[in-house]
C-alpha positions in Angstrom: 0.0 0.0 0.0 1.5 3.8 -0.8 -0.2 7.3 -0.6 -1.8 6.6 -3.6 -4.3 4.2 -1.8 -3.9 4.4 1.9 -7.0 6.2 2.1 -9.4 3.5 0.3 -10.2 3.1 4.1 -12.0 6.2 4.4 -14.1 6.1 1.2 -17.5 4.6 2.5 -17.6 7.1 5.8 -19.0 10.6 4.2 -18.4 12.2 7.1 -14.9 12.2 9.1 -13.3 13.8 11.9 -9.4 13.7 11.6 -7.4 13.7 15.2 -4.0 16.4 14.5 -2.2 16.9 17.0 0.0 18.6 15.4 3.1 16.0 14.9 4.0 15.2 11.6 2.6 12.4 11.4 -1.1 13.8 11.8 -0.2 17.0 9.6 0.8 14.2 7.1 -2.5 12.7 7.5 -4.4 16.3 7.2 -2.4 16.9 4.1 -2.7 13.4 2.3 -6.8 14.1 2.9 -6.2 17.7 1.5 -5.1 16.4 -1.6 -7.2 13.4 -1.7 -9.1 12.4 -5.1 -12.1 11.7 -3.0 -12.3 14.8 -1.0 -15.0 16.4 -2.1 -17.1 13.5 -2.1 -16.7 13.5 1.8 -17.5 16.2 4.4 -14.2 16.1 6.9 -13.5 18.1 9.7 -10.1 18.1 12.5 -10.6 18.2 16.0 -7.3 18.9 18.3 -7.2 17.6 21.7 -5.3 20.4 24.3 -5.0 17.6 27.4 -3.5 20.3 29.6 -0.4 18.9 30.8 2.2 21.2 28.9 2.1 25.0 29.0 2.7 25.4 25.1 -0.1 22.7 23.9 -3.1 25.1 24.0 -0.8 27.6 21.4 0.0 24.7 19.4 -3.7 23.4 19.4 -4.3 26.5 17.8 -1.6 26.5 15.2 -3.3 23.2 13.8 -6.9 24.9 14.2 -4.9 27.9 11.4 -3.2 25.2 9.7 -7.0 23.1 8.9 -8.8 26.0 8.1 -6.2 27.1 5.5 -6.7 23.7 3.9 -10.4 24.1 3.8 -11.3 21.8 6.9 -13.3 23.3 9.7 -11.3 22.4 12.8 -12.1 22.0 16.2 -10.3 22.0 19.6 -10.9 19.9 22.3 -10.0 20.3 25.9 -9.8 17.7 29.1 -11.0 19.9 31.6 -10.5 18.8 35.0 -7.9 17.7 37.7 -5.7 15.4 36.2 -4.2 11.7 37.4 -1.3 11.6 39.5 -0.2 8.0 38.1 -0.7 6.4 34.8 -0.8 9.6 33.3 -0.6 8.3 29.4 -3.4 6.0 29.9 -5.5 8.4 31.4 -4.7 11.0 29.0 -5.0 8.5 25.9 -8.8 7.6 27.2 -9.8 10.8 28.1 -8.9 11.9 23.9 -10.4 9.3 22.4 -13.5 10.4 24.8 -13.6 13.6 23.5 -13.0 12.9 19.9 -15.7 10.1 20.0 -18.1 13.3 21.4 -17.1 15.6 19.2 -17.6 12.9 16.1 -21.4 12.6 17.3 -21.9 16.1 17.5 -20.7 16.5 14.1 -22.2 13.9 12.6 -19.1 12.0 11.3 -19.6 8.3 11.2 -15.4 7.5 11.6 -12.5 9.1 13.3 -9.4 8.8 11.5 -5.8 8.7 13.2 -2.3 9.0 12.3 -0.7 5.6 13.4 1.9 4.3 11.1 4.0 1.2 10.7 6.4 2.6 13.5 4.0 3.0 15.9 2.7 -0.5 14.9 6.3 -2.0 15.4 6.5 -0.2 18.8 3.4 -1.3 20.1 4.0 -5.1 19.0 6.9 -4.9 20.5 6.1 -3.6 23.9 2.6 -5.8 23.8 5.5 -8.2 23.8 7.2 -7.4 26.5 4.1 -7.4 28.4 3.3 -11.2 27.7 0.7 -10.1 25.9 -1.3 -13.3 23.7 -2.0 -14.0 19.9 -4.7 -10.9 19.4 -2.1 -8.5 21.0 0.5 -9.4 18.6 -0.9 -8.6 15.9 -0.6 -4.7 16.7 -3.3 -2.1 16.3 -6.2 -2.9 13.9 -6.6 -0.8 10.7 -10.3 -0.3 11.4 -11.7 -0.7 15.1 -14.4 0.9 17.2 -14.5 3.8 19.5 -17.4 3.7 21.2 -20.6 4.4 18.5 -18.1 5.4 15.7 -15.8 3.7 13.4 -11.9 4.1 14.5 -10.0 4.3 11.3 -5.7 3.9 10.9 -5.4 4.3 7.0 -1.4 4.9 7.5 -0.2 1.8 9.1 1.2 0.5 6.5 3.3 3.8 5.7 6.8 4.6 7.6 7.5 8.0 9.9 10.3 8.7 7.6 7.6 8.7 4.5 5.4 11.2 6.8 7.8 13.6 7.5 9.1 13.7 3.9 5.2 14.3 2.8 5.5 17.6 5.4 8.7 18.7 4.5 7.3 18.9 0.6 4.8 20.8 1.4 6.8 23.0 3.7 4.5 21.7 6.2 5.8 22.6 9.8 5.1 20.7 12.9 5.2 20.3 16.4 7.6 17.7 18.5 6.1 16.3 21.3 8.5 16.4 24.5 6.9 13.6 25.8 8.0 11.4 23.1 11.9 11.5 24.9 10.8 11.4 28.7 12.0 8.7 30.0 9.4 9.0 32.7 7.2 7.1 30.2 7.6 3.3 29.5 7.1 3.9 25.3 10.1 6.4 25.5 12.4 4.1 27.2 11.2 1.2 24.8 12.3 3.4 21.8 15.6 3.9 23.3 16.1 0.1 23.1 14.9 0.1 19.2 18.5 1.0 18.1 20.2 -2.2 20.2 17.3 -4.9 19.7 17.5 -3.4 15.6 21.0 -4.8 16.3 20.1 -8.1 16.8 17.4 -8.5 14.3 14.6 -7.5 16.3 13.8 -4.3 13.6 10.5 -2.5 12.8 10.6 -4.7 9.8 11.1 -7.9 11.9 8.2 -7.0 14.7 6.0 -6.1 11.6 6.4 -9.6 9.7 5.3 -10.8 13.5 2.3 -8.7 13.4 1.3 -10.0 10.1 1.6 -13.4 11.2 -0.3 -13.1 14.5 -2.8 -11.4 12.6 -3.5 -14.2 10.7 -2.9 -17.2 13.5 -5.8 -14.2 15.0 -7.8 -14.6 12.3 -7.6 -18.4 11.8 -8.4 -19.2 15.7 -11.0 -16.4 15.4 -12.9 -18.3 12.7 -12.2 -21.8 14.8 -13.8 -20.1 17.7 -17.1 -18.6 15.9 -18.0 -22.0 14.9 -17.2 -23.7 18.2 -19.6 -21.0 19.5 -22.0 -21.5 17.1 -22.7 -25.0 17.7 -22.1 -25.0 21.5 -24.7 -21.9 22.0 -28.2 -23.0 23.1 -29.8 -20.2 24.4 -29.1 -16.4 23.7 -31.1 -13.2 25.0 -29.7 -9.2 25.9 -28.5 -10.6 28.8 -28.4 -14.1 29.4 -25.9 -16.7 27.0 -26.3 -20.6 27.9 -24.2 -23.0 26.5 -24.3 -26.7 26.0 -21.3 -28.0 28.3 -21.5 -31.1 26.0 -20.4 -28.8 23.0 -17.2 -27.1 25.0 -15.9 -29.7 26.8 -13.3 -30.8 24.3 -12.9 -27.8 22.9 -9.0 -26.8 22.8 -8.4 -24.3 25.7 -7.6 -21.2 23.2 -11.0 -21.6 21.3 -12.9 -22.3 24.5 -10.9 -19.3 25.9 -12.5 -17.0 22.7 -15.8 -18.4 22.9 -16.6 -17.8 26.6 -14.8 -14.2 26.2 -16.8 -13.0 22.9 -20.4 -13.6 24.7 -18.4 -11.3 27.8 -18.1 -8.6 25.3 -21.2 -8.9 24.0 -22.9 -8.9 27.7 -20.2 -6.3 28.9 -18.9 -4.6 26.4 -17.7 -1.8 28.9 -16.1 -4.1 30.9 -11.9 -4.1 30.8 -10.8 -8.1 31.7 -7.6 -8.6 32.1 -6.2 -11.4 30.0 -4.4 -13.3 33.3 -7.8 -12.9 34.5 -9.8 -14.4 31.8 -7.0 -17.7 31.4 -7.0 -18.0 35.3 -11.7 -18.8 34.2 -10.9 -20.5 31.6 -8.7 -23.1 33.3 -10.9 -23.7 35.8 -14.0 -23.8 33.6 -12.4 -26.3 31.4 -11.4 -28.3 34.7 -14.8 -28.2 36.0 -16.2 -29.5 32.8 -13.7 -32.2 32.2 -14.5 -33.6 36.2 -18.7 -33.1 35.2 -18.4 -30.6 38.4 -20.0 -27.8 39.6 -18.6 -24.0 39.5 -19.4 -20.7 40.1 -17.6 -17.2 39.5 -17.8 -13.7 39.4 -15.8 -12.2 36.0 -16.7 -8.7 34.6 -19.7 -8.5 36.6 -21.1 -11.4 34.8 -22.2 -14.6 37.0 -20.9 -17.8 35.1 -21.9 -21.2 36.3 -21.0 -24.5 35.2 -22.8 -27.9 35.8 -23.6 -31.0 34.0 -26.4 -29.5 32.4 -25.3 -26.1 31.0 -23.0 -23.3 31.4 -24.7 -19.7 31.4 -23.4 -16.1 31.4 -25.7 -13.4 33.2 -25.0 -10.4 34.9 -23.8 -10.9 38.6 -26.1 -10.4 41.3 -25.7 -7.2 43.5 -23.6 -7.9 46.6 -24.8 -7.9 49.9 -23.3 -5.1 52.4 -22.0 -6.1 55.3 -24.4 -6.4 58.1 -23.6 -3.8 60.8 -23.8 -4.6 64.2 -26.6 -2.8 66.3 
């Protein structure tokens, strides 16, 4: 994929709200979709989040909001108002964004928001997913097309380098913003890219945790498919809040697929719910053991109840618990 068609992504969303922050990769992005063939067959605005957290990032908000409107985008700027998060301030910060940008894409109408990740940021987050143990679905990086909330979450530049985004700026005599962030070591992703040079060393390059990503992807994809049938044949009852299962179907199912199936109907029951993946392997064992010994079990994951007996496995949501009875 080049410039040419990165974008194909974007073509059945009319409306679109671009996220520029100001970095070259995100003017890149803004400028690619300034000179796109399909422009004017799409209505797309920019929307600039100012978190708060650096003196200079409500002037440079406003730089991008000059920079849009000179290339015919209306542009809007977004602030996270509050106190802000003592710990885990990245995290925070990331959520509280793609909050604001999924808000402002309602208001505006726009059906997708579109970032600026490219295959650098992929390589980097395969490789610290990585690092953190993370399973098959982690490694194969960030999604070209996800959800955010009620909207489409669009990355039409993954498979495009940094280097081929800052070159698109510098032709266009482009400027943009570095963020200080990106060297402070104070964050785990700036220490990991100080490690890219010595690992690149070794072998371990962006092109080397790519061809990994690829090949999760599909493994992903393959186990994905395996599980969807495995749930299709083991599911005997379904309603908005209630899944029950016919332990018969899962018992020999291989602990991966069995693994996918109990956490898709989670999703589907919880879809707010954040499970941990140590969490959700630490169920599935013991679901898997309870079926295998035709025994009994009961537990409490994502707020959702799930019970296992000889006669069916269900998913509904937890009951409330019970306060503590004061003394009188």
């Amino acid at each position: 994929m080049d410039e040419a068609t990165a974008l194909d992504l974007l073509k059945p969303h009319r409306c679109l709200l671009l996220a520029v922050s100001g970095g070259p990769d995100s003017v890149a992005l803004m400028l690619l979709c300034a000179r796109w063939a399909e422009r004017d067959r799409h209505d797309i605005s920019v929307a600039t989040v100012d978190h708060g957290l650096r003196a200079a990032a409500r002037a440079e908000a406003e730089q991008v909001g000059e920079w849009a409107r000179a290339l015919g985008f209306a542009h809007r700027l977004l602030t996270w108002e509050g106190d802000k998060p003592a710990t885990r301030i990245q995290e925070r910060a990331r959520e509280a964004r793609y909050a604001l940008l999924e808000q402002c894409a309602r208001e505006i109408g726009a059906s997708a928001i579109v970032t600026a990740h490219h295959a650098d940021d992929q390589a980097e987050t395969i490789l610290f997913r990585l690092m953190r143990g993370s399973g098959v679905a982690g490694l194969a990086g960030m999604a070209a097309e996800s959800r955010c909330g009620e909207v489409a979450l669009l990355r039409p530049l993954l498979n495009l380098r940094k280097t081929a985004l800052v070159e698109i700026c510098e032709k266009a005599g482009r400027a943009f913003f570095s963020d200080p962030s990106n060297l402070d070591d104070a964050y785990a992703r700036a220490r990991l890219r100080k490690l890219l040079p010595l690992l690149a060393e070794q072998g371990l390059d962006a092109e080397a945790l790519l061809r990994l990503g690829e090949r999760a992807a599909r493994a992903d994809a393959a186990l994905e498919a395996c599980a969807d049938a495995a749930r299709g044949k083991a599911l005997a009852e379904r309603a908005t809040n209630f899944s029950r299962f016919d332990p018969t179907a899962l018992r020999d199912l291989p602990l991966e697929i069995l693994q996918r199936v109990i956490s898709a109907e989670i999703e589907r029951l919880a879809p707010d719910a954040r499970l941990r993946l140590d969490r959700l392997e630490r169920a599935t064992h013991r679901l898997a053991e309870a079926l295998q010994e035709r025994a009994a079990l009961r537990l409490t994951l994502a707020n959702l109840l799930l019970e296992s007996s000889s006669c069916a496995v269900t998913l509904r949501p937890a009951p409330p618990r019970r306060e503590a009875r004061r003394d009188s």
